[in-house]
N, CA, C and O of each residue as an XYZ file, in Angstrom:
344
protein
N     -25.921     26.972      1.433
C     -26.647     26.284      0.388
C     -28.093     26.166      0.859
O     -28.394     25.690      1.954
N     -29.036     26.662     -0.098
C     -30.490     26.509      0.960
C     -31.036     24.980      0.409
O     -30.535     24.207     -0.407
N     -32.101     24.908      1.104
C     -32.691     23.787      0.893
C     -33.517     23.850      0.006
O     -33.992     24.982     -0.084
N     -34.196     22.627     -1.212
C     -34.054     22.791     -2.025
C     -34.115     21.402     -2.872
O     -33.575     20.400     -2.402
N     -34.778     21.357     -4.124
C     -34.231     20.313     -5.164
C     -33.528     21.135     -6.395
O     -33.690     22.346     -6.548
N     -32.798     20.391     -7.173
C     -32.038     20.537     -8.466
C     -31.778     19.472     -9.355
O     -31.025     18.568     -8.994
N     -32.224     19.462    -10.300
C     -31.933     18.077    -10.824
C     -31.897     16.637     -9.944
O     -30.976     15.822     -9.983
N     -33.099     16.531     -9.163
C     -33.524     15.283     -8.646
C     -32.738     15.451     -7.408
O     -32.928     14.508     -6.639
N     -31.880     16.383     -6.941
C     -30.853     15.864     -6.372
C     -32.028     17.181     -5.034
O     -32.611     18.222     -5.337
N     -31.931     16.450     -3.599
C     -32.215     17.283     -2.473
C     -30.981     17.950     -1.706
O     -30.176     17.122     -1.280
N     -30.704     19.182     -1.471
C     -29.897     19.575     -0.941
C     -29.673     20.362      0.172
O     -29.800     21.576      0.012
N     -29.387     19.973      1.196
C     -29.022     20.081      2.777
C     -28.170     21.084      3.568
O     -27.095     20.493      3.667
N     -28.049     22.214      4.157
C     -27.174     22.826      4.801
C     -26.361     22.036      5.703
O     -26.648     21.202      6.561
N     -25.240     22.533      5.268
C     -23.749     21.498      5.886
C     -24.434     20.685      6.994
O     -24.672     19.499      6.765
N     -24.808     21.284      8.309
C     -25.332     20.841      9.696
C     -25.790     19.560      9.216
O     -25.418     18.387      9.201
N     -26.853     20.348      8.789
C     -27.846     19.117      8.355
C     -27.603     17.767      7.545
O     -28.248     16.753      7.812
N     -26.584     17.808      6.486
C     -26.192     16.830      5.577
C     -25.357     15.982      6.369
O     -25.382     14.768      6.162
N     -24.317     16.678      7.614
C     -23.686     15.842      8.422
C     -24.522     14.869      9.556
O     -24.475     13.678      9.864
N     -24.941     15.495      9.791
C     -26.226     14.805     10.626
C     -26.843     13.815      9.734
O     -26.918     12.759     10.363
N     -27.363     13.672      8.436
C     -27.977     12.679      8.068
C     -26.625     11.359      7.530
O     -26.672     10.136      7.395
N     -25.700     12.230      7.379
C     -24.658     11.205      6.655
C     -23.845     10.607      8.230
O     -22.925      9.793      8.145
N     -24.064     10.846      8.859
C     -23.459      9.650      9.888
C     -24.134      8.828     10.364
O     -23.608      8.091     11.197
N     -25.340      8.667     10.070
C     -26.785      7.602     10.285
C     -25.813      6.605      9.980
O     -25.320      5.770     10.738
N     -25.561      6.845      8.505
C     -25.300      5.523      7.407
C     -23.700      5.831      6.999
O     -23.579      5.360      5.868
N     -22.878      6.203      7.267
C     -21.306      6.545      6.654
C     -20.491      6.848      7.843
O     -20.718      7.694      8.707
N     -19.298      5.849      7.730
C     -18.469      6.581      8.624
C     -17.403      7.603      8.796
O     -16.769      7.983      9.781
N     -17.397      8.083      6.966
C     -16.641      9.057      6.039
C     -17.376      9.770      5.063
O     -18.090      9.143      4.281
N     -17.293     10.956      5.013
C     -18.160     12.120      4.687
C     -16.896     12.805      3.332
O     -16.377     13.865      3.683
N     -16.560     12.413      2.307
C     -15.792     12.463      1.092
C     -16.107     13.758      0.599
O     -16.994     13.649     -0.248
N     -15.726     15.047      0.785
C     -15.957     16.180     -0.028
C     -14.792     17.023     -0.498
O     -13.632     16.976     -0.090
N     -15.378     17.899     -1.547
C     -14.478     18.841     -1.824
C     -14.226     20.278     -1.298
O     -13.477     21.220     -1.554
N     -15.286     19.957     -0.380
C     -15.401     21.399      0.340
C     -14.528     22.052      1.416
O     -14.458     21.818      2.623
N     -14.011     22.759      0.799
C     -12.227     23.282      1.247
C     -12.771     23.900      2.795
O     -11.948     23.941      3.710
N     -14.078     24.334      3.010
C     -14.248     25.197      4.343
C     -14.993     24.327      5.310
O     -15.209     24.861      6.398
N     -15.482     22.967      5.132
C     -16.215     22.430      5.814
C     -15.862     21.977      6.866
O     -16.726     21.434      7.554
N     -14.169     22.057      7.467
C     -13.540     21.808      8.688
C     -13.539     22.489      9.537
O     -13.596     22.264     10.746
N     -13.433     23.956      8.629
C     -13.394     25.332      9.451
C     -15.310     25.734      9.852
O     -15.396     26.364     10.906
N     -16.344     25.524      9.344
C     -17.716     25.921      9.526
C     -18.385     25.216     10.388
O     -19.360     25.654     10.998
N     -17.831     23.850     10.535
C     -18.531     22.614     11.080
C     -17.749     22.273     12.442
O     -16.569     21.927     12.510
N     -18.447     22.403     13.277
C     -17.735     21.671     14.445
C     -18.067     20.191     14.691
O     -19.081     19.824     15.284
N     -16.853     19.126     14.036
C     -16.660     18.536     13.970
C     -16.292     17.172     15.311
O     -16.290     15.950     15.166
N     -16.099     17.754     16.180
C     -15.328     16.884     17.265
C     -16.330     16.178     18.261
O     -15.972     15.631     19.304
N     -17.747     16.267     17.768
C     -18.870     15.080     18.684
C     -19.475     14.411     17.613
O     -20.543     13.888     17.932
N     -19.182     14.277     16.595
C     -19.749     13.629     15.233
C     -18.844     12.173     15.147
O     -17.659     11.843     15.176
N     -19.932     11.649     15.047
C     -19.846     10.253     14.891
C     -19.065      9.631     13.760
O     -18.430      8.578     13.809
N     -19.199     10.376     12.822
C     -18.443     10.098     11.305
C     -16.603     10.944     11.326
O     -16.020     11.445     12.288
N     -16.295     10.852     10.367
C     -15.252     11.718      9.780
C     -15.297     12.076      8.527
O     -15.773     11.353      7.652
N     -14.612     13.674      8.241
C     -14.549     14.120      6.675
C     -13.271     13.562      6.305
O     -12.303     13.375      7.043
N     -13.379     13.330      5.132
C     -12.112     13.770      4.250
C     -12.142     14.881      2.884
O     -12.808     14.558      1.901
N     -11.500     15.991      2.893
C     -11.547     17.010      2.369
C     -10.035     16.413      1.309
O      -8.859     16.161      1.574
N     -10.976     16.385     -0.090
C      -9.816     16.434     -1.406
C      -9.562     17.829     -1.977
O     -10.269     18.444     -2.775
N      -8.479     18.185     -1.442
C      -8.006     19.515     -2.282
C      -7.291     19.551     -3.571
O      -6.079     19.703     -3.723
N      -8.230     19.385     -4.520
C      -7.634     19.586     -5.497
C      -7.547     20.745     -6.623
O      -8.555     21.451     -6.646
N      -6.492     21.099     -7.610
C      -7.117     22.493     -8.094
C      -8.614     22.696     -8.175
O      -9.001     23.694     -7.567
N      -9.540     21.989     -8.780
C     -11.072     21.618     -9.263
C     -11.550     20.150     -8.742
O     -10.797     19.393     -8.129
N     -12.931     19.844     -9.074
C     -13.372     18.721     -8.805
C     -13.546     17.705     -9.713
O     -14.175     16.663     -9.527
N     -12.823     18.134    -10.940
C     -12.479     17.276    -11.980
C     -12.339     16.331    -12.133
O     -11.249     16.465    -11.576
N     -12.364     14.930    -12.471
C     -11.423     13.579    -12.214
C     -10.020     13.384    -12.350
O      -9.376     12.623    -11.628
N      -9.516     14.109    -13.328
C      -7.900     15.031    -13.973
C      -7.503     15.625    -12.630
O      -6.354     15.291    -12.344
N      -7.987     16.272    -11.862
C      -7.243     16.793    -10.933
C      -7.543     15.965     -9.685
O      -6.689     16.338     -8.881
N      -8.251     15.104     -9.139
C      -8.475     14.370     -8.146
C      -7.818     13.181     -8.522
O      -7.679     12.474     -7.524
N      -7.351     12.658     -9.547
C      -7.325     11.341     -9.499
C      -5.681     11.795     -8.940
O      -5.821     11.712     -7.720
N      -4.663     12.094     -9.116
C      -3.161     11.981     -8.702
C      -3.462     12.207     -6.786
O      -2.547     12.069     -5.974
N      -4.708     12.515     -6.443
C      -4.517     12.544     -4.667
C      -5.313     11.175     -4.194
O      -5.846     11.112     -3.086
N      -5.343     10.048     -5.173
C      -6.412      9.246     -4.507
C      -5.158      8.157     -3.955
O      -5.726      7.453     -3.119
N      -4.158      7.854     -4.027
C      -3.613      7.201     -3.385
C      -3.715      7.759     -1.566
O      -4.053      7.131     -0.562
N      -3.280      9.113     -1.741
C      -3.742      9.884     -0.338
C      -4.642      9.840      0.280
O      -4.918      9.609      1.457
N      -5.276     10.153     -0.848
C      -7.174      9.617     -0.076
C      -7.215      8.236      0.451
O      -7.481      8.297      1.651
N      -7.054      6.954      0.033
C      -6.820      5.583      0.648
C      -6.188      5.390      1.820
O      -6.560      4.694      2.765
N      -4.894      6.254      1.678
C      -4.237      5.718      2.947
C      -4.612      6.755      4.062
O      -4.152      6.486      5.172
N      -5.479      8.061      3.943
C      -5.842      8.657      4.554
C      -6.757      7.654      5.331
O      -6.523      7.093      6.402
N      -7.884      7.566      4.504
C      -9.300      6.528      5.268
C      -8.815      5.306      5.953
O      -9.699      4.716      6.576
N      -7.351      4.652      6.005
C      -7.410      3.586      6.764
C      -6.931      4.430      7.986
O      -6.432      3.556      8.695
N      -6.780      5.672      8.686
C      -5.749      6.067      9.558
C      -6.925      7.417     10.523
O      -6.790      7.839     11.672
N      -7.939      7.748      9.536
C      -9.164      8.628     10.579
C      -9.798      8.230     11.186
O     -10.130      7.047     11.109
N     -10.312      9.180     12.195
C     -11.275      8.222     13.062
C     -12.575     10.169     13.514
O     -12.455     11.387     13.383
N     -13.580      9.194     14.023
C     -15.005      9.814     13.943
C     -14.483     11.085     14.569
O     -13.417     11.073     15.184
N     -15.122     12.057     14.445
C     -14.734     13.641     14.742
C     -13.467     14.234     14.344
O     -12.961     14.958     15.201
N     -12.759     14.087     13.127
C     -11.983     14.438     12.793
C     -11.931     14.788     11.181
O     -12.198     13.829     10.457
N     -11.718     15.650     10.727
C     -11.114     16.124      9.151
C      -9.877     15.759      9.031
O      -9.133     15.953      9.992
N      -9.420     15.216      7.964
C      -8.232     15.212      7.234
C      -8.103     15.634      5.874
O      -8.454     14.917      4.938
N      -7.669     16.643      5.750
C      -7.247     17.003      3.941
C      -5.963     16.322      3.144
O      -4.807     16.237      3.559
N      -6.333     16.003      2.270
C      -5.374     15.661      1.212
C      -5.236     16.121      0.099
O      -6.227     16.477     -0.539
N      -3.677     16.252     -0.526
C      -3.939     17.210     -1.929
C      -3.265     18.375     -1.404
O      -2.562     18.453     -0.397
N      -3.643     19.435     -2.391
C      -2.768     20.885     -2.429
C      -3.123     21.216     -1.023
O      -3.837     20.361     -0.499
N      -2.810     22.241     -0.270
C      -2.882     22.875      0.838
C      -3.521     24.277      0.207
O      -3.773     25.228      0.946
């Protein structure tokens, strides 16, 4: 993803977005099915959680959010957990 604005919105190469989001978050919420596999994850201060769902729809995310909850009470910093389809 290059860097960049779009509709107000600034946008960050993975590295980089992880790096700014563990300043302030201790969970990094995406849909991005490859970001476990691209990112070396295991000295990062934060943790992902990766929602696999068919799309990023609300229709298709909302039946994994119980997963998602009990996922976030159970991760800890340098680690991915996916929930949802495989």
């Amino acid at each position: 993803m290059p860097n960049g604005t779009g509709d107000g919105v600034v946008w960050k190469k993975n590295g980089v977005l992880l790096s700014l989001a563990e300043l302030e978050f201790d969970v990094l919420v995406t849909v991005d099915h490859g970001i476990e596999y691209e990112q070396n994850l295991a000295n990062r201060k934060m943790a992902v959680l990766v929602l696999a769902a068919r799309s990023n729809q609300i229709e298709d995310l909302e039946p994994i959010i119980p997963a998602a909850l009990a996922a976030l009470r159970s991760i800890h910093p340098g680690r991915a957990i996916r929930v949802g389809a495989k």
